[in-house]
C-alpha positions as CSV (number, residue, x, y, z in Angstrom):
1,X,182.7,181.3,-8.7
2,X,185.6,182.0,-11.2
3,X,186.8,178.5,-13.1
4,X,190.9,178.7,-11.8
5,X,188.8,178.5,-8.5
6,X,187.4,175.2,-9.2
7,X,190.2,173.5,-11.2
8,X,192.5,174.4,-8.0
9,X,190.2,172.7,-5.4
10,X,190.1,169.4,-7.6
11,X,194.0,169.7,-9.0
12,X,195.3,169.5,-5.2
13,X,193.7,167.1,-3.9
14,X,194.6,165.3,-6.8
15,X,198.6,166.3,-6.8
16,X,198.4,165.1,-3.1
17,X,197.0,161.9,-3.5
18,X,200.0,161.2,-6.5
19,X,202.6,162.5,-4.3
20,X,201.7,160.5,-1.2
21,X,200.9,157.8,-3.8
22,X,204.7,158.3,-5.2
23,X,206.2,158.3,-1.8
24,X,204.9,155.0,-0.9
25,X,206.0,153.7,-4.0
26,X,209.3,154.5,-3.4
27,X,209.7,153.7,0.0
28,X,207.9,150.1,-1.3
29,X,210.6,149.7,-4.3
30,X,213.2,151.2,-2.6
31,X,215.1,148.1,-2.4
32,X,214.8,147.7,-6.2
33,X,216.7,148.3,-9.0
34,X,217.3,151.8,-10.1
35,X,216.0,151.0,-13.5
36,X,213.0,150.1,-11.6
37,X,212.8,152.7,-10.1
38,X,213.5,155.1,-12.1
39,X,210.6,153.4,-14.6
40,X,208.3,153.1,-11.9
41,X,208.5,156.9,-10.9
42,X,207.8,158.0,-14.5
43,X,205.1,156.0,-14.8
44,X,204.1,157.3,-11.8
45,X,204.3,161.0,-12.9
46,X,202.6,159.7,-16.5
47,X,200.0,158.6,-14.3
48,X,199.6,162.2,-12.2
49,X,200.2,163.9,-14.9
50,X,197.2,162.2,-17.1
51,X,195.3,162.4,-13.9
52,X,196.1,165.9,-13.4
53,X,195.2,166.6,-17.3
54,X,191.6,164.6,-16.8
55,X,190.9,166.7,-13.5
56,X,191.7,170.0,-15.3
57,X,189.2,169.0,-18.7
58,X,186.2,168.4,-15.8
59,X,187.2,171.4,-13.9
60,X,187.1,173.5,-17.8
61,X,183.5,171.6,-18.1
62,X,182.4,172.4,-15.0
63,X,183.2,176.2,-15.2
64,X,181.9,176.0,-18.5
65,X,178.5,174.9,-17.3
66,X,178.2,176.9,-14.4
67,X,179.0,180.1,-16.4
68,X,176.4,179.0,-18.9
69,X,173.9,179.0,-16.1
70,X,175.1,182.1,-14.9
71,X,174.7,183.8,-18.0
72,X,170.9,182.5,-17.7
73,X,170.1,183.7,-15.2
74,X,171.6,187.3,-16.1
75,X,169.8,187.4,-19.1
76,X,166.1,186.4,-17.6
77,X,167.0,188.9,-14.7
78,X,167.4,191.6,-17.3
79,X,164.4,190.5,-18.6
80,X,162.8,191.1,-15.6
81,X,164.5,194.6,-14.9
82,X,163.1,195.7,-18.2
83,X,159.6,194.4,-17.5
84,X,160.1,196.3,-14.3
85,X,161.3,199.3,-15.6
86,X,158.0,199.5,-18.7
87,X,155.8,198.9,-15.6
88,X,157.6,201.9,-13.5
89,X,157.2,204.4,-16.9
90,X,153.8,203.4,-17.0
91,X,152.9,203.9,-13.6
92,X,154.6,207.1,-14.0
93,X,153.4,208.0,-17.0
94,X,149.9,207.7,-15.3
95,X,150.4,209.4,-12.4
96,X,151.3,212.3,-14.6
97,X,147.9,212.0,-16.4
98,X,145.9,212.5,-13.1
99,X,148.0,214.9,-11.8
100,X,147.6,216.9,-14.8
101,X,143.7,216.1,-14.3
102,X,143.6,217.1,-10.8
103,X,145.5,220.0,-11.8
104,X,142.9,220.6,-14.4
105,X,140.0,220.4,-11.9
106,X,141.6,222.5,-9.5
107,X,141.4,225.3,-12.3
108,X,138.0,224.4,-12.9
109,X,136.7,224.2,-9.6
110,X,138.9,227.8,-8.4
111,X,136.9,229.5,-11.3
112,X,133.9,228.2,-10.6
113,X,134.2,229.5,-6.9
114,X,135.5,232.7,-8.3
115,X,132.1,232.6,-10.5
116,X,129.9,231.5,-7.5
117,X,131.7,234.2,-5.6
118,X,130.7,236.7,-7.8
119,X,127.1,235.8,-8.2
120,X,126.5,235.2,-4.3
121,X,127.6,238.8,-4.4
122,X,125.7,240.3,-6.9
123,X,122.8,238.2,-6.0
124,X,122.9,240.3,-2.4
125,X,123.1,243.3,-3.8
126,X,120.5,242.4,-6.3
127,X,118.8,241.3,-2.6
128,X,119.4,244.6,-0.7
129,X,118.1,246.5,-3.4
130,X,115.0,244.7,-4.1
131,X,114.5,244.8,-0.2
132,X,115.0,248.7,0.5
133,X,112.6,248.4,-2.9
134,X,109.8,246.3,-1.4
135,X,110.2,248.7,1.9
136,X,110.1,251.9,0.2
137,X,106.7,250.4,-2.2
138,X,105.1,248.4,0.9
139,X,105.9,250.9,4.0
140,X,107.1,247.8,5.5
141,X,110.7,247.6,7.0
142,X,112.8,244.3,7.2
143,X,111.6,243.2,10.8
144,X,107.7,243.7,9.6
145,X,108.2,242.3,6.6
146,X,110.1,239.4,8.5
147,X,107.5,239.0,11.0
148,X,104.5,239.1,8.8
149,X,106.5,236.1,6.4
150,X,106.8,233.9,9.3
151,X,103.0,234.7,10.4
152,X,102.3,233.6,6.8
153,X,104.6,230.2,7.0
154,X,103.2,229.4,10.4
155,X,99.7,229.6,8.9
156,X,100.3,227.4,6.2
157,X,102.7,224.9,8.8
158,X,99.4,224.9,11.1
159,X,97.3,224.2,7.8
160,X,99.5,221.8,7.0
161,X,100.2,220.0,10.6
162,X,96.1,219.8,10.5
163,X,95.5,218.5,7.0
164,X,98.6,215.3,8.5
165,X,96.4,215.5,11.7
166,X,93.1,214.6,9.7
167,X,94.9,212.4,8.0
168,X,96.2,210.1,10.5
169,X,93.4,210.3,12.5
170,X,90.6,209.4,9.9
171,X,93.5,206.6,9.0
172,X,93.7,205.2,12.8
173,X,89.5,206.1,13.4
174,X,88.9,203.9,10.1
175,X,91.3,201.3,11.2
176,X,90.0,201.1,15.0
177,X,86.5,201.4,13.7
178,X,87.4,198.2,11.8
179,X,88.4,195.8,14.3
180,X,86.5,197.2,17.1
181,X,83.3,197.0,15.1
182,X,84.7,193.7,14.1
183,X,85.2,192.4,17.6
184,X,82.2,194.2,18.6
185,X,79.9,192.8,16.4
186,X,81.3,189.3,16.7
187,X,80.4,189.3,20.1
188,X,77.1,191.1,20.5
189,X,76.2,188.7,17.3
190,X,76.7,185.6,19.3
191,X,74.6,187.1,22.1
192,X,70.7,187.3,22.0
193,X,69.5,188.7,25.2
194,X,66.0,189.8,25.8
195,X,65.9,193.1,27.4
196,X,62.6,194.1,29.2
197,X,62.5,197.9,30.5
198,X,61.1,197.6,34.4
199,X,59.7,200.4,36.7
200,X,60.4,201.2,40.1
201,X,56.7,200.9,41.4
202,X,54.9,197.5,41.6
203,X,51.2,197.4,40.6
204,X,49.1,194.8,42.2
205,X,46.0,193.8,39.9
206,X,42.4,193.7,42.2
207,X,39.5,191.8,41.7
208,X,37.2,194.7,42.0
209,X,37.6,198.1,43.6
210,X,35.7,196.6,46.2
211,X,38.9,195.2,47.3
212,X,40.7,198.4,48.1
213,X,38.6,198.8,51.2
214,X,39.0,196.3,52.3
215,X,43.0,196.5,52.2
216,X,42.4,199.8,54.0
217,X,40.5,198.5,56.6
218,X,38.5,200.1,59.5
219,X,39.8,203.1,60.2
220,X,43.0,202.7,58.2
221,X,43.9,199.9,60.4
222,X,44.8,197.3,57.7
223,X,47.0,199.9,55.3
224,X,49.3,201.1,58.5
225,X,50.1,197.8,59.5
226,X,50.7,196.5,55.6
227,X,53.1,199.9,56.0
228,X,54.3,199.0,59.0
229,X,55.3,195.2,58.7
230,X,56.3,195.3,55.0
231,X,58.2,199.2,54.9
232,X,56.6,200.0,52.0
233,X,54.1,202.5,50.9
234,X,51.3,201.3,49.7
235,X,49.2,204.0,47.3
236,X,45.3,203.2,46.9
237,X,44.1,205.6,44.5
238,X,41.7,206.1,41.5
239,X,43.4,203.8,39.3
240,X,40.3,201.5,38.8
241,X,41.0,197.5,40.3
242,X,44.7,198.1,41.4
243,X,46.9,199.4,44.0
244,X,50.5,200.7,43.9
245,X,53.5,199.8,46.2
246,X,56.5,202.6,46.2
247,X,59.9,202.1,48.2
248,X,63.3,202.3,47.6
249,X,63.9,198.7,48.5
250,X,63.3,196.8,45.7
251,X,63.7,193.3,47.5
252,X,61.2,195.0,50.4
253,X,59.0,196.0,47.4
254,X,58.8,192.8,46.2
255,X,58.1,190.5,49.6
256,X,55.2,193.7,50.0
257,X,54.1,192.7,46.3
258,X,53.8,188.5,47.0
259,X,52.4,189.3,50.9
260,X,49.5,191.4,48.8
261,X,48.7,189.4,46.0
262,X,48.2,186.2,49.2
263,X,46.4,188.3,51.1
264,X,43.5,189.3,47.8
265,X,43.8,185.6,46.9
266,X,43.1,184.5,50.5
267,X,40.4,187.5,51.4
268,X,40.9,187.9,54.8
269,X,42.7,191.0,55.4
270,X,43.7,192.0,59.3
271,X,46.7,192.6,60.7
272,X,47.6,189.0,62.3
273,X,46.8,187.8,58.5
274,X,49.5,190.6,57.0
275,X,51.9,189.4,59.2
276,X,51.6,186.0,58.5
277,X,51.1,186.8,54.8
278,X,54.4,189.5,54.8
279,X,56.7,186.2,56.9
280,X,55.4,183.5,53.6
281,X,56.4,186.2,51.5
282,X,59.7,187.0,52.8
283,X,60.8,183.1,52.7
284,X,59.5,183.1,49.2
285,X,61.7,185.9,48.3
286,X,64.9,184.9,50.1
287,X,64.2,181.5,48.3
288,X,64.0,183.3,44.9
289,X,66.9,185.2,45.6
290,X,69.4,182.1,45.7
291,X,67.8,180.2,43.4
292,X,68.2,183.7,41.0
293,X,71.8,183.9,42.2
294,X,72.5,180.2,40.9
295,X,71.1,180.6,37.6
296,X,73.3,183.8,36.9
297,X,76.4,181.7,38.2
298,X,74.9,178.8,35.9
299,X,74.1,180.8,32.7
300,X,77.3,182.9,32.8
301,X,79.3,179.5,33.6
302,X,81.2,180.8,36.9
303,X,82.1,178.9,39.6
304,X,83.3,178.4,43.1
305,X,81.6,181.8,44.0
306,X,81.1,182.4,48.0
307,X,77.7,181.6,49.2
308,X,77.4,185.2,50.5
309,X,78.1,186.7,46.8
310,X,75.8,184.6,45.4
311,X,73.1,186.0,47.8
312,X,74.0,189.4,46.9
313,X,74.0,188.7,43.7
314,X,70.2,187.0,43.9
315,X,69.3,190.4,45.1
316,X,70.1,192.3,42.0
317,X,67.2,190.3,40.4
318,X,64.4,193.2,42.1
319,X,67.3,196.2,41.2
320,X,67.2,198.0,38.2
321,X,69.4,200.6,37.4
322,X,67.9,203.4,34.3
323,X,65.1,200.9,33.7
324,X,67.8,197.7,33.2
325,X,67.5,195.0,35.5
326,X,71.1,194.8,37.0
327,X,71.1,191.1,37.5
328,X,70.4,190.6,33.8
329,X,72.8,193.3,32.7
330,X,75.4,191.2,34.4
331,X,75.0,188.3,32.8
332,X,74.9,189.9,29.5
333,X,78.3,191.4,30.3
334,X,80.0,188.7,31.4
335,X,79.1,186.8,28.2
336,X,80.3,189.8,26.4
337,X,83.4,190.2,28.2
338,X,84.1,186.4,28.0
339,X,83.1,186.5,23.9
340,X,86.0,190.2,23.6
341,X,88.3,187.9,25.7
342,X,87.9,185.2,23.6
343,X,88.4,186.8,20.2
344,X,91.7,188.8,21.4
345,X,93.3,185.7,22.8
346,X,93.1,186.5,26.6
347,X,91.7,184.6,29.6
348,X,87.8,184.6,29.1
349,X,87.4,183.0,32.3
350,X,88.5,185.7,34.3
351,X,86.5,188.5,31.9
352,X,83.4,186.5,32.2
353,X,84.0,186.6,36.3
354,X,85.2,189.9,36.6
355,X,82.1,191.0,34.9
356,X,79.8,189.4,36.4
357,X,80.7,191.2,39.7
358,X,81.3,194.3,38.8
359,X,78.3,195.7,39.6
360,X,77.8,193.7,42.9
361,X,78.0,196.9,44.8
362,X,74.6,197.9,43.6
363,X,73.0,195.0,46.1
364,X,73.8,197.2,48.8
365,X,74.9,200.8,47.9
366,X,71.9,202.0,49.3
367,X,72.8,200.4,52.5
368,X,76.9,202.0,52.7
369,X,77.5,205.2,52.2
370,X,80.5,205.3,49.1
371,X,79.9,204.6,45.2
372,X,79.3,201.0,44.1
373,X,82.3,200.4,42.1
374,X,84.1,200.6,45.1
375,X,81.8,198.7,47.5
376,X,81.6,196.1,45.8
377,X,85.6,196.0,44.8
378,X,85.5,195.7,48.8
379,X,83.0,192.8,48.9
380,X,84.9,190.7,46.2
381,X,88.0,191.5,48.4
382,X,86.0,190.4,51.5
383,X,85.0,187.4,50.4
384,X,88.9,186.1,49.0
385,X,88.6,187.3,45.4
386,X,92.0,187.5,43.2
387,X,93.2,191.1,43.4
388,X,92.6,191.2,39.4
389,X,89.1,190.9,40.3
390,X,88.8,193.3,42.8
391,X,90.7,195.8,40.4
392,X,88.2,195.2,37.6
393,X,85.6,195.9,39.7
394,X,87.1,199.4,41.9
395,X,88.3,200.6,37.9
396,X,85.1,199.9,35.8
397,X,83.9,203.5,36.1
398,X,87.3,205.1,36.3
399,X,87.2,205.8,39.9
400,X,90.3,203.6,39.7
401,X,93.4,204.1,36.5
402,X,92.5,200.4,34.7
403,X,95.7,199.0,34.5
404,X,94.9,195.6,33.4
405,X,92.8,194.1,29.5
406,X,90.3,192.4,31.9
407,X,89.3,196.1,33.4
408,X,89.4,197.6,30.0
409,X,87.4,195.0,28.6
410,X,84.7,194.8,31.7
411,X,84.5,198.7,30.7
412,X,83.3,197.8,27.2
413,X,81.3,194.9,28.1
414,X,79.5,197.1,30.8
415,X,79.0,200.0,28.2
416,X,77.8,197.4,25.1
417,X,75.4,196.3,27.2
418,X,74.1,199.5,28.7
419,X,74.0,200.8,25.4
420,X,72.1,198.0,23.5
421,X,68.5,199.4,22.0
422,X,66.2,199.6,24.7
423,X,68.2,198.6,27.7
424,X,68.2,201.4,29.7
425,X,65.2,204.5,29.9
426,X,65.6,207.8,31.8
427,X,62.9,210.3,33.1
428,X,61.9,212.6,30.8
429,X,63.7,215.5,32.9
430,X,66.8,213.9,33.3
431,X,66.9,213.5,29.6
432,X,65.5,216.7,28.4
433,X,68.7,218.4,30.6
434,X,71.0,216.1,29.2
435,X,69.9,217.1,25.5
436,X,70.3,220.9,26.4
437,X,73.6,220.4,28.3
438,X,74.7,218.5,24.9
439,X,73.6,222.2,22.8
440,X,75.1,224.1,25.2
441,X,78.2,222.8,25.3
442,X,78.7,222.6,21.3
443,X,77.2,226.2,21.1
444,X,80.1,227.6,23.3
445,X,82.1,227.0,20.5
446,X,83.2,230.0,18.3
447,X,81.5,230.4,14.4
448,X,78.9,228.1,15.3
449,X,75.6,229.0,14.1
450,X,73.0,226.4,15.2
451,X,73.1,222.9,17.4
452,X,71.2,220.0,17.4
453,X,71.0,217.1,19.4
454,X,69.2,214.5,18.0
455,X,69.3,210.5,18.3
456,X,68.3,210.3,21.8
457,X,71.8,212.2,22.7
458,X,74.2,210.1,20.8
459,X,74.5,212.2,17.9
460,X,75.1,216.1,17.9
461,X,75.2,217.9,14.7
462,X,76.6,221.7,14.7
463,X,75.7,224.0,12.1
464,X,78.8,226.2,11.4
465,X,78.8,230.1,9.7
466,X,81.2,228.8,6.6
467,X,82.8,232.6,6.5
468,X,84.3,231.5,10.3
469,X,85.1,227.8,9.9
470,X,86.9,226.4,6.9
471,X,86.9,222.5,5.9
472,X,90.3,222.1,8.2
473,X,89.5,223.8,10.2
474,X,85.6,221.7,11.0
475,X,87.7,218.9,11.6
476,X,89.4,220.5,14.6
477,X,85.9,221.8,15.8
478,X,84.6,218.1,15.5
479,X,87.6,217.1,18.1
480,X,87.2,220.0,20.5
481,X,83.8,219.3,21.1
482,X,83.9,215.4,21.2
483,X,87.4,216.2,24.1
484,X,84.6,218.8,25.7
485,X,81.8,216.7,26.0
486,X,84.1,213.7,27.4
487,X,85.1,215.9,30.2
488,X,81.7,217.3,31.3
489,X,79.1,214.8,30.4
490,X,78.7,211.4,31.5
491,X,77.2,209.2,29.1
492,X,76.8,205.6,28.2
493,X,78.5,204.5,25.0
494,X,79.5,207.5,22.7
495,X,78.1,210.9,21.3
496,X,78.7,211.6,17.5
497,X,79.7,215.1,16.2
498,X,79.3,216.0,12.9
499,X,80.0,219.5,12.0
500,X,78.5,221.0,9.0
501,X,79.4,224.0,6.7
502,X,77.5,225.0,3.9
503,X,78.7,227.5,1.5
504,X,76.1,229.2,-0.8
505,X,76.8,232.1,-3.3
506,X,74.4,233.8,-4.7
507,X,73.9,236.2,-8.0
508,X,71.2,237.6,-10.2
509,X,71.3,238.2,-14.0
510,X,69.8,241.0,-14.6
């Protein structure tokens, strides 16, 4: 705001008030003197005019201030515009550099293409030439040549794909080996089970052979009603001072077994004694049956079983099955199964039960037609068994896709015990077929030389020629044969392969 501005907004108002002030002095002293008058009006103006005179000095001041101010604030705003304007040159001054840089690099980089350009092209020419080259020496042309390099790479990918394959599986075999043999060995260690190998026949000790004529009686009256009432066979021959009993029963075997041994004890043999002999017998038996079937429930610790299952349960007692009394084999394996339960955090209670009936098919699979797994998955079902149990029992030889740990682990306790030292026995035939089968199946094998079965069937160890079979290479033969022998054999707990190749060479110095 320009000074005259200011001075004229405070001078009017001024000039106003001294008129309006000299008007009402006059019209106050009008009716005075004229000396008066005329004194009181100059003094009047003295007075505007000082007033006046003191109102222009401030207004001066004022302006005098405010253009000090003004000037200021035009001098630190050029300050500001210069600092602005070094700033702006430097910025630009920068920007210059890198786009001289870039500029710079762009040249660099074009040549370089050029350059790369140049030696991607005489490097295919340089290509071509040592191609038709390598045609014209080896006969080959590009497809041969082509398809005998990826015939090479797929060789050493396969070589390599089997040296990861070993790898990982000796890493997860070494690994599972660890905590199963762990787990295994935990539980089998906290079980000490007797196992006594029994036959099929039962041998009743004599007095003296006079005894065995007696037992046949007059005529053969005596044997054909033992025969008769009892169903077995009873088989009187040179063995001196006993007799043999033979049937497929072996709870009828048993009740023929206890009605002889009362009737040599008692000496009088004729048919009114068998009978009464066979009906002691038979009470004894049914007797020993329950009381059997309690001490399994007792000894495995499973309860609220139906009277009916613990019967058929008793009768396992007289079954064997390879040699392994089946009623002990089930108690073993549900103190197995409950001990594998146990150590992987699952429910031990129904492992323990669900192996303890898995084989109660056996009590009467001779009796209805089908496979025991699933007659007795239909028994448990029968008599109001959970549908876990039942699916234990139908799966525990695969007949049935286990879905559930307690069928896996009723497998493994069913195969531990099967498989402990001297559990089970087989006829010689069965066994000697079972060792060939094993040789024939790892012989079938291409570059294998020689095959031989040896720990009673659980190892096989195949000889291979090493100018067929390389070290990978043995490792995959180890694996085909172990999948081969899976699928055609059945076998209790597991079969070993080893695969051996020997190299030898062989020189004279002459």
């Amino acid at each position: 705001m320009e000074p005259w501005v200011i001075a004229l907004a405070i001078g009017l108002p001024v000039a106003l008030l001294a008129f309006l002030g000299g008007r009402e002095f006059q019209r106050r002293t009008a009716s005075r003197t004229g000396a008066e008058a005329v004194d009181a009006l100059r003094q009047a103006r003295l007075d505007a005019q000082r007033i006046l005179s003191r109102a222009e000095e401030e207004s001066r001041a004022l302006a005098e201030s405010y253009r000090e101010r003004e000037e200021a604030a035009l001098a630190h705003r050029h300050v500001e515009a210069d600092t602005l304007e070094e700033r702006l040159v430097q910025r630009e001054a920068t920007l210059e550099q890198r786009a001289a840089n870039l500029a710079h690099r762009e040249e660099m980089l074009i040549g370089k293409e050029r350059s790369l350009s140049e030696a991607r092209s005489e490097t295919e020419a340089i290509r071509e030439e040592a191609r038709a080259h390598l045609e014209r020496i080896a006969g080959f042309d590009s497809r041969a040549a082509k398809d005998e390099l990826l015939m090479k790479v797929e060789d050493e990918a396969r070589r390599e794909a089997m040296v990861l394959v070993r790898d990982l599986e000796m890493k997860a075999r070494e690994e599972a080996d660890r905590r199963g043999r762990r787990i295994l060995a935990t539980a089998v260690q906290r079980l000490a089970a007797e196992v006594v190998s029994e036959s099929t026949v039962s041998v009743v000790p004599l007095p003296s052979d006079d005894m065995k004529g007696r037992i046949i009686g007059r005529d053969g009256r005596n044997i054909r009603t033992f025969e008769a009432v009892t169903g077995v066979n009873l088989i009187v021959d040179d063995t001196p001072e006993a007799v043999s009993i033979s049937t497929f029963d072996p709870v009828r075997r048993e009740t023929a077994r206890r009605a002889l041994q009362r009737l040599v004890e008692d000496g009088r043999i004729h048919p009114a004694s068998i009978e009464e002999a066979y009906e002691k017998a038979r009470a004894e038996v049914e007797q020993t049956i329950r009381d059997a079937g309690e001490w399994a429930m007792l000894e495995v610790g499973v309860t609220r079983l139906h009277p009916e299952l613990v019967t058929l349960l008793g009768r396992l007692k007289y079954r064997t099955s390879y040699g392994q009394n089946v009623l002990n084999h089930l108690v073993e394996a549900a103190n197995i199964a409950g001990m594998l339960a146990a150590e992987l955090g699952i429910d031990d209670v129904e492992a323990r039960r669900a192996a303890f009936l898995h084989d109660i098919g056996k009590a009467v699979s001779h009796e209805v037609g089908g496979s025991h797994a699933m007659i007795g998955a239909e028994i448990a079902r029968r008599f109001g068994e959970d549908a876990s149990i039942v699916h234990a029992i139908e799966s525990h030889h695969n007949e049935v896709e286990p879905r559930t740990l307690t069928a896996v682990l009723v497998q493994a306790a069913d195969a531990v015990s099967a498989a402990r030292p001297g559990a089970r026995r087989e006829a010689l035939e069965s066994y000697v077929r079972r060792l060939e089968k094993l040789e024939e199946i790892a012989a079938s094998f291409g570059g294998v030389e020689r095959v031989f079965a040896m720990q009673a069937g659980r190892e096989v160890r195949v000889v291979v020629s090493p100018s067929d079979v390389d070290d990978l290479a043995a490792g995959d033969l180890a694996r085909r044969i172990a999948r081969r022998l899976e699928e055609d054999l059945s076998y209790p707990g597991q079969i070993e392969v080893t695969v051996i190749r020997e190299y030898r060479a062989t020189d004279f110095a002459r």
